[in-house]
C-alpha positions as CSV (number, residue, x, y, z in Angstrom):
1,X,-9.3,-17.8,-11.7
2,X,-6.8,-16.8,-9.1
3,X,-7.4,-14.9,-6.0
4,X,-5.4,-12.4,-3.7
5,X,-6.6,-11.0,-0.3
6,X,-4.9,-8.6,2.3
7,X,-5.8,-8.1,5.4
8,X,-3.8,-4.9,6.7
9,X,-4.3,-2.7,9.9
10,X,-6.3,-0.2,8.4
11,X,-8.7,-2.4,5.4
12,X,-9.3,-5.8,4.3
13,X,-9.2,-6.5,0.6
14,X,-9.7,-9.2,-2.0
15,X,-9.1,-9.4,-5.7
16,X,-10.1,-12.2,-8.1
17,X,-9.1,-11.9,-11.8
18,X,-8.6,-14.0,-15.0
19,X,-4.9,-13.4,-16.6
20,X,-4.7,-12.3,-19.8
21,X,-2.3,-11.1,-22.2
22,X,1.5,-11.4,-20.7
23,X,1.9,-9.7,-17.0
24,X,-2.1,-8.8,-17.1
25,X,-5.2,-9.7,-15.5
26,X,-8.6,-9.1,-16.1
27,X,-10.4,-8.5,-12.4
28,X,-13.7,-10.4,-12.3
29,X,-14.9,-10.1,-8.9
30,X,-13.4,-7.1,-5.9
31,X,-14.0,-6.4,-2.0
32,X,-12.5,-3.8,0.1
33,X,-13.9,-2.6,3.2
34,X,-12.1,-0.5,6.1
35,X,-12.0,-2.2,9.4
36,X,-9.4,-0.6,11.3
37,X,-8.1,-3.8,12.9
38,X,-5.5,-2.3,14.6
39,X,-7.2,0.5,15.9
40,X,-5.8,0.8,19.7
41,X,-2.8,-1.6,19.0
42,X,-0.2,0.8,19.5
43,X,-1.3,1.4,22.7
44,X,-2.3,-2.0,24.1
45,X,-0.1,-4.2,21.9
46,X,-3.2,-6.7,21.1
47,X,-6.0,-6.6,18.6
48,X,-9.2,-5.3,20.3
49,X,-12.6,-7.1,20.5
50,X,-14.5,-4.6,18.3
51,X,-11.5,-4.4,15.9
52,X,-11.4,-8.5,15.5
53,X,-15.2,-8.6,14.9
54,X,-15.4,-6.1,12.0
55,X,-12.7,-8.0,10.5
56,X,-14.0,-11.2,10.5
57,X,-17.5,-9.8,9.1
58,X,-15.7,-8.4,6.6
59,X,-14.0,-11.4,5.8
60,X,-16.9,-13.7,6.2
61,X,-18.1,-11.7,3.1
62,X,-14.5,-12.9,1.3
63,X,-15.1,-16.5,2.0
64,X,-18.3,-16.5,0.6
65,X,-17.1,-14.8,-3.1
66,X,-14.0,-17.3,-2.8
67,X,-16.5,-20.8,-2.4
68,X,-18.6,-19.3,-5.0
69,X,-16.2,-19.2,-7.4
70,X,-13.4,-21.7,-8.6
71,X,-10.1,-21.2,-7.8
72,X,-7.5,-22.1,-8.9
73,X,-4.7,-21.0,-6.6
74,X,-5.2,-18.1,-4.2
75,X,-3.0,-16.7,-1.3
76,X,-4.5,-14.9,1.7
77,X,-2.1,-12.6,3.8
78,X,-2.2,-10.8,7.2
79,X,0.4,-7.9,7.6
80,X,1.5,-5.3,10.4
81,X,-1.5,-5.5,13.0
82,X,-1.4,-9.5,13.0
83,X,2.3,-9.3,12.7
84,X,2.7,-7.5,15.9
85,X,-0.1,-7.9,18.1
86,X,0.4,-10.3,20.5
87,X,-2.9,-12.1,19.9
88,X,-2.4,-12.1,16.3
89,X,-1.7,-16.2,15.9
90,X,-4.8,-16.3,17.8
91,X,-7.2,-14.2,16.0
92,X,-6.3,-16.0,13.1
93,X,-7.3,-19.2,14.3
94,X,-10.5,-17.7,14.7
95,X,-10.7,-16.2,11.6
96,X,-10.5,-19.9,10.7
97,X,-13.2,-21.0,12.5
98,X,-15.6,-18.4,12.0
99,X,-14.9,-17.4,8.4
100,X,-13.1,-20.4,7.0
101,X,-9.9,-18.8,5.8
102,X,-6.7,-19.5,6.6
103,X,-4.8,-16.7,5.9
104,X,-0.8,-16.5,6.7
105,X,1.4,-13.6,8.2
106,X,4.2,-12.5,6.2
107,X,7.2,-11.1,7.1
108,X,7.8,-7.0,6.2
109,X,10.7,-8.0,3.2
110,X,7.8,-10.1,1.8
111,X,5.8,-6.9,1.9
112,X,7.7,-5.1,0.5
113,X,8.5,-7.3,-2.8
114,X,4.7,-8.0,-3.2
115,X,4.3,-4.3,-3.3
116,X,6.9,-4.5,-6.1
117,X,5.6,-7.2,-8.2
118,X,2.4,-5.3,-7.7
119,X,3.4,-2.2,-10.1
120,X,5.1,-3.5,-12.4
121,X,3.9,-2.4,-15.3
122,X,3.7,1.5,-13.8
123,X,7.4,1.5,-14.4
124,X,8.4,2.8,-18.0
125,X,11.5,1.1,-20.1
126,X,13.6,4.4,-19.8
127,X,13.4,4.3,-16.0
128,X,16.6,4.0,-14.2
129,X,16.1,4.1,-11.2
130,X,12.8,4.2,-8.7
131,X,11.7,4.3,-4.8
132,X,8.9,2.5,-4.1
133,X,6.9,3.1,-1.0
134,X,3.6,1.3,0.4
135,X,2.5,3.9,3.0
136,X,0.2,0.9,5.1
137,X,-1.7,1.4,8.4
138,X,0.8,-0.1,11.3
139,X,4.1,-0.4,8.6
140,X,5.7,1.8,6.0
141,X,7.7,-0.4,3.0
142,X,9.9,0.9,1.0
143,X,12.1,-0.2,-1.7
144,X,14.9,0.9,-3.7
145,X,15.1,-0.4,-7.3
146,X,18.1,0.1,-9.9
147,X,17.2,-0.1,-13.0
148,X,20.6,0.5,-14.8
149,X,21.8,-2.4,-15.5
150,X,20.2,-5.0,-17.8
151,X,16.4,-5.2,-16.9
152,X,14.4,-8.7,-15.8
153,X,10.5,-8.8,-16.5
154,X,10.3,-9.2,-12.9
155,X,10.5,-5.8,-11.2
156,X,11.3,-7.2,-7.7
157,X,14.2,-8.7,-8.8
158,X,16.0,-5.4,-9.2
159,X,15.6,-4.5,-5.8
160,X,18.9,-3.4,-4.3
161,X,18.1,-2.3,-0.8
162,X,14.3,-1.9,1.2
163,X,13.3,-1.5,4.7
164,X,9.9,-0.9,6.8
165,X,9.3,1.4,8.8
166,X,6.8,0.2,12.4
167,X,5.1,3.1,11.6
168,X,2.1,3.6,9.1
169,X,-0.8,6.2,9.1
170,X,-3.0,4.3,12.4
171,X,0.2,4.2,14.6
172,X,0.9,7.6,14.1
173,X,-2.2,9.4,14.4
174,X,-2.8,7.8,17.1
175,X,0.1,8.3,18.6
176,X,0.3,12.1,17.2
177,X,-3.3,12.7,16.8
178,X,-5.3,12.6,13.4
179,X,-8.9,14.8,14.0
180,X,-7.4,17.6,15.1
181,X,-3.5,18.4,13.8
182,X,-1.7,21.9,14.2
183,X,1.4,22.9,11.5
184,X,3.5,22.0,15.0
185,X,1.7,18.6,15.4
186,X,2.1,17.8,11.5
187,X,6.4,18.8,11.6
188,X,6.7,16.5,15.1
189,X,5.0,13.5,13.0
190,X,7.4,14.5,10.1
191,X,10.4,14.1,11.8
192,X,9.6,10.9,14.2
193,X,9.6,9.3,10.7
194,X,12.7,11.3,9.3
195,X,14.6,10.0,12.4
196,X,13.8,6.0,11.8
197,X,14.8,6.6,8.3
198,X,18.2,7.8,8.8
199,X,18.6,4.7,10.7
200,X,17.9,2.9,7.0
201,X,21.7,1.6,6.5
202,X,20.9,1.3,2.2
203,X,19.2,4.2,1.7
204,X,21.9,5.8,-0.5
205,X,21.8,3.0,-3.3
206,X,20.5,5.2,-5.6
207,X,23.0,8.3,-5.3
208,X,23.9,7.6,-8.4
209,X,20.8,8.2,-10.3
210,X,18.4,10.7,-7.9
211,X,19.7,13.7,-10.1
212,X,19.0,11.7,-13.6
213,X,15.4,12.7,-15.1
214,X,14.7,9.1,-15.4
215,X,14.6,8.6,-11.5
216,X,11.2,8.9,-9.7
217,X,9.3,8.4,-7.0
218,X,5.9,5.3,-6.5
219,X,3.7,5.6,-3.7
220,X,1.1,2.5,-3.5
221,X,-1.3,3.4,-0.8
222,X,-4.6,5.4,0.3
223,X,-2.4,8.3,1.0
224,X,-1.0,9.1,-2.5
225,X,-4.5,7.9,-4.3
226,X,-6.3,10.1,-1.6
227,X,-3.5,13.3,-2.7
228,X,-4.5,12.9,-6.2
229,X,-7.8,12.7,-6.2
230,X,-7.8,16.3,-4.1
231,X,-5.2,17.0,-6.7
232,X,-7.5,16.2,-9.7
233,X,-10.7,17.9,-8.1
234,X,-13.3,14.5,-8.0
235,X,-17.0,14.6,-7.5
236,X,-15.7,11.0,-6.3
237,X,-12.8,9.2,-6.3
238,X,-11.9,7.3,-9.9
239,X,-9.3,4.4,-9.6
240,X,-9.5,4.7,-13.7
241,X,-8.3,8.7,-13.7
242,X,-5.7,8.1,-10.3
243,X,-4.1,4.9,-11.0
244,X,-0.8,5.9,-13.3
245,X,-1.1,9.4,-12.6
246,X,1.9,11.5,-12.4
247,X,2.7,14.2,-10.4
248,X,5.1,17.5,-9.9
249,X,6.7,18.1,-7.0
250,X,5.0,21.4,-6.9
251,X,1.9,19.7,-6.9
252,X,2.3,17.5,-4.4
253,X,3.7,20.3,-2.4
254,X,0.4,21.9,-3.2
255,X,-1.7,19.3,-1.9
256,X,0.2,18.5,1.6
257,X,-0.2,22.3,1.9
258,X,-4.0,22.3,1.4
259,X,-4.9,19.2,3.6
260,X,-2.3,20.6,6.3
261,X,-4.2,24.0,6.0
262,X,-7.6,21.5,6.4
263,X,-9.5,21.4,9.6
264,X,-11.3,17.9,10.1
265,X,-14.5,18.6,9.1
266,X,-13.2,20.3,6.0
267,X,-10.9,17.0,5.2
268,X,-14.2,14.7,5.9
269,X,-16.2,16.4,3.6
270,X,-13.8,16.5,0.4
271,X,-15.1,13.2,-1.6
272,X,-12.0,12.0,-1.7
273,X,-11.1,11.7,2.1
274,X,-14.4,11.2,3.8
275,X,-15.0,10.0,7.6
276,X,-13.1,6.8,6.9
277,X,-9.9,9.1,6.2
278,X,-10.4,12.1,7.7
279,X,-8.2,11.1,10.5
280,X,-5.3,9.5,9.1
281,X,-4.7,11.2,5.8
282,X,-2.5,13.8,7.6
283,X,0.0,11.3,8.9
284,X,-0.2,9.7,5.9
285,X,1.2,12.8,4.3
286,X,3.5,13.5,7.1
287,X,5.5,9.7,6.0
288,X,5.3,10.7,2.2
289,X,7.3,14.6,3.6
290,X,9.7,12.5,5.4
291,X,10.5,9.9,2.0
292,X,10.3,12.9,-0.1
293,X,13.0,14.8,2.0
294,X,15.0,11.8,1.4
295,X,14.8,11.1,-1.9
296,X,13.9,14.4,-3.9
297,X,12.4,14.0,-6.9
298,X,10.5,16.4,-9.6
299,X,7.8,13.4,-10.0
300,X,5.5,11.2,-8.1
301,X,3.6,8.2,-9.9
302,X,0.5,7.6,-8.4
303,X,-0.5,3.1,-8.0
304,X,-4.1,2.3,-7.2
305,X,-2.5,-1.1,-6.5
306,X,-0.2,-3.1,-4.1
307,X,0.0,-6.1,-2.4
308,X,-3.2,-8.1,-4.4
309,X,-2.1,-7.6,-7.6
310,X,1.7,-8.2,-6.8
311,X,0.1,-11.5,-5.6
312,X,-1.9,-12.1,-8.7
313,X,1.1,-11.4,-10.9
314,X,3.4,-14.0,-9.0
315,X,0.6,-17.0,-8.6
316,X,0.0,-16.4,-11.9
317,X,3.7,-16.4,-13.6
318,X,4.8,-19.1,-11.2
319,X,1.9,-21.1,-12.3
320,X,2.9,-20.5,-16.0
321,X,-0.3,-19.2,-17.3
322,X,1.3,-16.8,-19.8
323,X,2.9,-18.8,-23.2
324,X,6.7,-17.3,-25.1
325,X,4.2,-15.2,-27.0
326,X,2.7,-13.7,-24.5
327,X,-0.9,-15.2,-24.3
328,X,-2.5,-17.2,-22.0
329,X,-2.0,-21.2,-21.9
330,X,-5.0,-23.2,-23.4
């Protein structure tokens, strides 16, 4: 058994799976709970008391799945909100204490190849070329991958130029605003992202293929899950029916312009959004406007996955689970 978890800004998540045939895992055991931990950061610059305590009840529950099982390698990461809050080392070291984990902060590039490794298999042999984006709470990765040239089982190896963005959908709606968002409110978040990406020195390293049919677009996070599942009409929301999906850029025009046209109470009760999201899934869409305007493209796949399972996939091949054939190691 190997184990992932990721503690971001926003939620606090842990996978434990079994691999099985090459690239794959089986997932025997799941947490995720939302905990906001970086709720107020932008404006204080430290993690607040509240914030801290539903984390570490959250992740109290973590440390009790991962001694009840055994594992045998796991990696435990902390991202934008302990990367940038100036009590971050130290909440850490209480996390230690309290809920026996010792969980590391990784740097944004890391990030962004986890997010990577992560989708793998979402990316189709004709595919030349693909931007990958991780839309996160406190930090927006994105990466560039060119697939032209002669392709390595390891998707993050084709990675030719990435960034991340100190902005994610907590920052910005609560720099902007997230209950109660006009059409003027949702433009101004728009282009505060549009003007820290045209500071992104390799975002042209795909000219080359953006026109080709073969070139897409990835979005890993709540925001494009949340988008489909409005976009696909759930009772409730179904990783099994979201994860994979693709989508037209006339329908995810469709959907920015419905949730835009929302009020909050309207976006809290679609079963897709709820309380938990009803807040942020508006700046969430105003990032994926300002990538999109970027890097046009007629179709948007849709990852129920990120960080965890790009950390699954590399403890797992850099352990050598997987034989020449394919299967798993005796």
């Amino acid at each position: 058994m190997f184990a992932a978890l990721d503690l971001g800004t926003n939620n606090c998540r842990l996978l434990v799976a079994v691999p099985t045939r090459h690239g794959q895992f089986r997932v025997i055991d799941a947490f995720s709970r939302i905990v906001r931990l970086g709720e107020g950061l932008t404006a204080n610059g430290r993690l607040g008391q509240a914030a801290m305590d539903r984390a570490v009840e959250a992740l109290k529950v973590c440390g009790d799945k991962l001694r009840n099982r055994k594992i045998r390698k796991a990696r435990l990461i902390a991202t934008e909100a302990c990367r940038s809050a100036d009590n971050g080392v130290e909440f850490l070291d209480r996390v230690e204490r309290e809920a026996g984990l010792k969980l590391e902060i990784i740097d944004r590039q890391t990030e962004a190849r986890l997010a990577v490794s992560g989708c793998g298999s979402l990316v189709e042999r004709d595919t030349q070329g693909v931007v990958l984006f991780d839309i996160g709470g406190g930090s927006s990765e994105i990466a560039l991958i060119d697939l032209t040239g002669h392709r390595s089982p390891r998707l993050a190896n084709h990675i030719v130029s990435w960034t991340s963005l100190p902005v994610g959908v907590v920052s910005l709606a609560e720099r902007f605003g997230g209950r109660t968002v006009t059409r003027e409110t949702f433009a101004a978040m728009v282009e505060d992202v549009a003007v820290r990406l045209k500071a992104f020195d390799g975002r042209d390293r795909l000219a080359h293929v953006l026109a080709s049919p073969n070139f897409h677009l990835l979005g890993t996070s709540g925001t494009v899950t949340t988008l489909a599942g409005v976009h696909l009409d759930l009772e409730r929301y179904d990783r099994r029916r979201v994860d994979g999906l693709w989508m037209d850029r006339d329908s995810v025009d469709r959907m920015v312009e419905k949730l835009v046209g929302w009020d909050f109470q309207q976006r809290v009760a679609n079963p897709c959004i709820g309380a938990d999201r009803a807040d942020l899934v508006l700046a969430g869409c105003a990032i994926l406007e300002a990538i999109r305007a970027v890097w046009p493209s007629e179709r948007l796949r849709v990852a129920d996955r990120g960080l965890r399972e790009g950390i699954l996939s590399e403890l797992m091949a850099d352990d050598g689970v997987w034989r020449g054939d394919g299967r798993v190691r005796a």
